[in-house]
N, C-alpha and C positions, 0 to 999 in steps of 0.2 A: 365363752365362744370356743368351739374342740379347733383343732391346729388344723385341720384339713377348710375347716370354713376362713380362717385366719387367713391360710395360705393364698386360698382364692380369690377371697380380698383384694389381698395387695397384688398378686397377679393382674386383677381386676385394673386396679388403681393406676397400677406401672404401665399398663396398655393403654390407657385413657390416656396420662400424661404424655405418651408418646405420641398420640394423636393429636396431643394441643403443639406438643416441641416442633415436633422433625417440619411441620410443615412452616414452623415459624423458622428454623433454620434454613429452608429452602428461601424461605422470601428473605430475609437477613441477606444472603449470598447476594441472591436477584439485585437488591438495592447497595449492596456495595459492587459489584459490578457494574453498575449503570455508571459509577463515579470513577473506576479506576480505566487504566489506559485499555486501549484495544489492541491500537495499530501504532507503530512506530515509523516515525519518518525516517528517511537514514540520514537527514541532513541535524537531526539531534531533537526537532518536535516531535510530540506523540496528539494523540487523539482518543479522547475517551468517549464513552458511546453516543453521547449525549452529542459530540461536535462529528458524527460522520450519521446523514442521510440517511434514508432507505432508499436505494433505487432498485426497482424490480423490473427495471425496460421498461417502462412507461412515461409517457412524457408531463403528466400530471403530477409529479412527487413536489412534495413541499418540506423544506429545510428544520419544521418544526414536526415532523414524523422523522424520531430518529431512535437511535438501537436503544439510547438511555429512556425513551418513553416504552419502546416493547418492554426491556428489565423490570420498568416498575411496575406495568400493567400484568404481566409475569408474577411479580412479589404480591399487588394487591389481591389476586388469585387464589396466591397459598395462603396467605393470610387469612383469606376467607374460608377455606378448608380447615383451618384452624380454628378459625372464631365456628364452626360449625361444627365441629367435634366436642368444644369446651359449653356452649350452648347453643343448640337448632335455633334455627328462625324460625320464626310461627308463621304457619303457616306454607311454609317450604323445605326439602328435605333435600334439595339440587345438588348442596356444596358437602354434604355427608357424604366421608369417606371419598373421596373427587382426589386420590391421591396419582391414579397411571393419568387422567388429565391436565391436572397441573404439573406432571414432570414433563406430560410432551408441550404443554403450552411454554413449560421456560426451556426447552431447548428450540425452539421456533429460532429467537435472535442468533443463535451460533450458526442454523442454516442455513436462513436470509443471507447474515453474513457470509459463509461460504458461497452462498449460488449469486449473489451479488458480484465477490471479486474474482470467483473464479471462471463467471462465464457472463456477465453481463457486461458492469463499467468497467470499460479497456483504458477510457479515459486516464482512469485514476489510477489505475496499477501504473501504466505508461507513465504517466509521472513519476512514481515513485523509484518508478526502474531508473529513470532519468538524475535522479536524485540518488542512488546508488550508485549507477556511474561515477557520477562526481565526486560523491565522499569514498570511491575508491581509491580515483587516480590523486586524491588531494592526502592520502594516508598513504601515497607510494612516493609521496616527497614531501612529508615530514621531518627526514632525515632519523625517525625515530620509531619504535613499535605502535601499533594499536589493537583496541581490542578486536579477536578472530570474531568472521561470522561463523556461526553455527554449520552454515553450510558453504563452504569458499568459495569466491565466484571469481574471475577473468572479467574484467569491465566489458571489454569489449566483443567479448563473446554470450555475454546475459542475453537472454529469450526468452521475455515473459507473450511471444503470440502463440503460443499452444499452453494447454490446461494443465498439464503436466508444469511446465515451465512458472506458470504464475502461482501455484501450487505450491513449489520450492520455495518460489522466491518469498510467501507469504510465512513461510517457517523459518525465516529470519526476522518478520516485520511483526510478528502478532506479538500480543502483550500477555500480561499476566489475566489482565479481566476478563479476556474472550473465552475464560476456563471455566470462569466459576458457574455459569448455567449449565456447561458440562455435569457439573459438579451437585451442583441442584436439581437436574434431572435425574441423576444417579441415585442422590438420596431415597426421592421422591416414589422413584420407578422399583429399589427395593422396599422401600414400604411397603409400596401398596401391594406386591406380591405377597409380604407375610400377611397382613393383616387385614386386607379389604375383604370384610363378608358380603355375603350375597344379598342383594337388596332388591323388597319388591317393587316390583311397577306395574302403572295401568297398560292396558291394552290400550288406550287414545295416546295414550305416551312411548310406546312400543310403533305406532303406528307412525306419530310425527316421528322420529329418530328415524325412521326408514325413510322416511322423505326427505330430512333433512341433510342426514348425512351424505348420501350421492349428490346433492345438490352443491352444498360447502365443498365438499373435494371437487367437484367440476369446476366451480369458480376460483379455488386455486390452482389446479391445473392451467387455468386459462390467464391467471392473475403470475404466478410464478415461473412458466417454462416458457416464455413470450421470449425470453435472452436464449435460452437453452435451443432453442429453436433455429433462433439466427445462425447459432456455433456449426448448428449440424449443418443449415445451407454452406457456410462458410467451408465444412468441411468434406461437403462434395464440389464446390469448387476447383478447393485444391486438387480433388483427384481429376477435374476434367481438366484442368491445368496441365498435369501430369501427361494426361491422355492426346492432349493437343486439341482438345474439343474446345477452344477457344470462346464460340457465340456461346456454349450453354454455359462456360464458367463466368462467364460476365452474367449472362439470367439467375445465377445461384446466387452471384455476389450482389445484385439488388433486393433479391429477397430476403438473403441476410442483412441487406441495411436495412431495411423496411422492419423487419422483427430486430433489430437492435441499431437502433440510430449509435448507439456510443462507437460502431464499430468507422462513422465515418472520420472519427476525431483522432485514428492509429495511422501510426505509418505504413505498417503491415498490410492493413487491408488495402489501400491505395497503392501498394507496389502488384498486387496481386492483379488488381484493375489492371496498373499499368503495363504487364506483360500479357495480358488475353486483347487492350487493346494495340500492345505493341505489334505482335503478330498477326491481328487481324487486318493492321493499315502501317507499315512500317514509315510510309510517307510521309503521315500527318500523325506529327507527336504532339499531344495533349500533356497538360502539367504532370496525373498519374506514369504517362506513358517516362518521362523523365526522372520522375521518382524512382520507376524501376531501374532504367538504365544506370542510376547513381547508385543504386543499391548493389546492382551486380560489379560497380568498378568499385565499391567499398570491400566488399569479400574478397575479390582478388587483389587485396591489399594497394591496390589506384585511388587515394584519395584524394591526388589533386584534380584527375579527371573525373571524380564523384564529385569534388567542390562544383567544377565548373558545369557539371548537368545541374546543380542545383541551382544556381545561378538566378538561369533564369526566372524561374518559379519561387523563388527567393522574390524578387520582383514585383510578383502579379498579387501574389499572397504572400505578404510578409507577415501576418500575426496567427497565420491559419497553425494550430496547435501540432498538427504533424508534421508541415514545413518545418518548426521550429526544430522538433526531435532531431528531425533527418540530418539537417544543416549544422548539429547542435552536435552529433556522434560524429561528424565527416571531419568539424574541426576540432575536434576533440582527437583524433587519429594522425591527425597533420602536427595538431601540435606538440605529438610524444610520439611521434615515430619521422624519420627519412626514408626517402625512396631514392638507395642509390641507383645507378644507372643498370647496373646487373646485380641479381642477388635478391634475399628478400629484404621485406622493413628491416629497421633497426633504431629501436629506440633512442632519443636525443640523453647525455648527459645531463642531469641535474644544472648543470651550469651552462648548459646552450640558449644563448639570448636572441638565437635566429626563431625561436617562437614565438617572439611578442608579438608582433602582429596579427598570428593565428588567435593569439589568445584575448588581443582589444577586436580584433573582427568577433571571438565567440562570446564578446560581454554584449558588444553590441545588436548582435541576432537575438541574443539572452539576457538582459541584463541581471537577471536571476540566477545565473549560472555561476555558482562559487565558485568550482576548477578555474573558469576563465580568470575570476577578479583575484584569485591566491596564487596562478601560475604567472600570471602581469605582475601583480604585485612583488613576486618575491623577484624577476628578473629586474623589475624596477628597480629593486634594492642593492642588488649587484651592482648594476650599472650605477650607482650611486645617486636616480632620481627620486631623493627620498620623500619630494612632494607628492609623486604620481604614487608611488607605493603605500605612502599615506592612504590616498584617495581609493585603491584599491581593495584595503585590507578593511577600510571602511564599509565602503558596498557587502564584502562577505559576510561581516559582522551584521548586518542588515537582514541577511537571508539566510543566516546558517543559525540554531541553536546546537550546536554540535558542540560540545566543552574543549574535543581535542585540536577543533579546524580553532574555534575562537582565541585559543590559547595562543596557537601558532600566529594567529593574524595581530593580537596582544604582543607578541614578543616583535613581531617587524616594525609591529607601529611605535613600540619603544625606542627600538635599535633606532629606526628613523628619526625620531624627535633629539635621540642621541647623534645621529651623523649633523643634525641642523642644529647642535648647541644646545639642548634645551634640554639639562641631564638632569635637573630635576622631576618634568614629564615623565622624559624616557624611564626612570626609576618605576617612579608610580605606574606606569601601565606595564611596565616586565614585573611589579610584583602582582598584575591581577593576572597576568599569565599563569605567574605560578600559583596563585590562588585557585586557576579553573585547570591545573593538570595535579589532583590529589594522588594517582598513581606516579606521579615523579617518574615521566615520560620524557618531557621537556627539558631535558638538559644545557639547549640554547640559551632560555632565560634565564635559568640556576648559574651557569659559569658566566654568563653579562654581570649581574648581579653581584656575585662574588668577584669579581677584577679577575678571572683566570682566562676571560678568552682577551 
């Protein structure tokens, strides 16, 4: 055989092989992505794709369509581009050469996911802002460092209700797996620019593709921009907000609830209600209409006249999920800041015990709310009730996987079992404190531990 046929050969060969690989590396990627995390909680849980839904504003979604079945139906795809490069199927030639299709089918899940969190379920970001909040102000009385976010935030100034805002806030919470279809499209999409040759087809198959395809994109259009839709009524709203057109910004804001029900589960949307119908009947105040009133004495640093507009609507709706936020930030505000008589806020000392009430009133709004049961708890401790601080640091442990909160809430529960005599407990839980702080953060339980405090 002369070197020039040799050569071709294995050019030949090395091309093939790569037709059977890269598309198996794309589905490789695809299916360990489906297992690794997405989304991080800021309270220490994460979520891998398989435990977060698809909701695309619709109210028919089912908890067993989730991002880990797109990743695999993604990988069974390239798989198949694979198995059809290494041997055709008889009788069909579909998945030959299928590599710019399968790199846009595995990037589908990363967009879902963005148009999902960035412009549909408000629900779910709102929570997780909420859970932000709290593993902020709960790492601002540690007495000790933790790890920075990426992008630093002010608890009490976060603002995930514009796209922009929940955008940031997602560039601290996304995981390592939400990449790798990035990643697998990339592959995918340089392939098949070097190496897809031209392939022929029939004219009945030239025809159905022309039909088919305006029909498939009409139905995702109609299937995927249902939330995007809501955003944009929502965002002329605002502007006739703005304008003082009050009756049309209330007509905007039903129709963005109608194109996105998740928008009725935010607080945001309900303060907006609540000032087109404030000044449209300033007489007759509705829960909304109060919501905003609370919202406007919370910016002007008036928390305790924001408690009390909440009050009542606290009341009528006690489990409605944006009552909870609203009354959830206002005592969150009372109980790390004073309002003296002139002057602005001013944050409480670490050792001021005139916030415990603010903070069994925000376990009891929340019983899920960490800050509340770690800033109780640790005043508990002070005051020397080391049964109630007990019980407190219990609850966080309950609701937080967070290694630095559990650690913290491990070393009180120690100290406590120690103030009530029982120093062999107290031992044993300051050493799993320091077992869950491997950065040697917690120096609390190290110098308990060692006899030096």
């Amino acid at each position: 055989m002369s070197v020039s046929k040799q050569s071709w050969f294995l050019r030949r060969t090395d091309s093939r092989l790569q037709q059977i690989i890269m598309p198996l590396i794309a589905a490789s990627l695809m299916l360990s992505s489906s297992c690794l995390p997405w989304l991080n909680d800021p309270l220490g849980k994460w979520y891998s794709a398989w435990s977060l839904p698809v909701d695309i504003g619709w109210q028919f979604h089912i908890g067993a369509f989730n991002y880990g079945l797109l990743c695999v139906c993604c990988a069974v795809y390239a798989s198949l581009v694979s198995c059809a490069s290494w041997r055709p199927f008889k009788g069909s030639s579909y998945f030959r050469q299928k590599y710019v299709p399968a790199a846009l089918l595995c990037l589908i899940p990363i967009i879902i996911f963005l148009l999902q969190y960035l412009f549909i379920d408000m629900h779910d970001i709102d929570l997780l802002t909420q859970h932000k909040i709290q593993a902020k102000l709960i790492s601002d009385h540690l007495g000790y460092g933790s790890p920075s976010d990426l992008i630093p935030i002010r608890p009490f100034y976060l603002d995930t209700s514009t796209v922009v805002g929940r955008a940031a806030f997602l560039v601290d919470q996304v995981a390592p797996g939400i990449f790798l279809p990035l990643i697998s499209g990339a592959i995918l999409l340089d392939y098949g620019r070097l190496f897809t040759m031209p392939t022929r087809s029939s004219t009945s198959r030239n025809k159905r593709t022309r039909f088919l395809l305006p029909l498939i994109g009409a139905v995702g259009v109609v299937l995927l921009l249902r939330g995007p839709a809501g955003l944009a009524c929502a965002f002329e709203a605002k502007a006739s907000l703005s304008s003082g057109q009050y009756a049309q910004a209330l007509a905007w804001l039903d129709a963005a609830r109608t194109l996105n029900p998740n928008l009725d589960q935010v607080a945001y949307y309900h303060r907006e209600r609540g000032e087109a119908l404030y000044y449209l009947d300033p007489e007759r105040l509705v829960a909304d209409s109060h919501i905003y009133l609370a919202y406007t004495y919370r910016i002007q640093g008036d928390y305790l006249d924001s408690y009390i507009e909440l009050l009542g609507v606290r009341q009528s709706e006690p489990n409605t999920p944006w009552v909870v936020s609203e009354m959830s930030v206002t005592l969150e505000g009372i109980a790390e800041f004073t309002h003296p008589l002139r002057g602005p806020l001013v944050k409480r000392p670490i050792n001021d015990d005139t916030s415990l009430p603010w903070a069994q009133s925000l376990t009891q709004v929340d019983d899920s709310n960490v800050y509340g049961h770690y800033l109780a708890g640790r005043i508990d401790y002070n005051l020397h009730n080391f049964t109630a601080c007990m019980s407190q640091m219990t609850a966080l442990l309950r609701w937080s996987s967070d290694m630095n909160e559990q650690s913290s809430a491990y070393t009180y529960l120690g100290l406590s079992e120690i103030g009530l005599g029982n120093e062999a407990k107290g031992r044993e839980l300051l050493l799993k404190a320091v077992d869950l702080d491997p950065s040697y953060r917690n120096n609390t339980a190290r110098e308990e531990i060692s006899g030096l405090r």
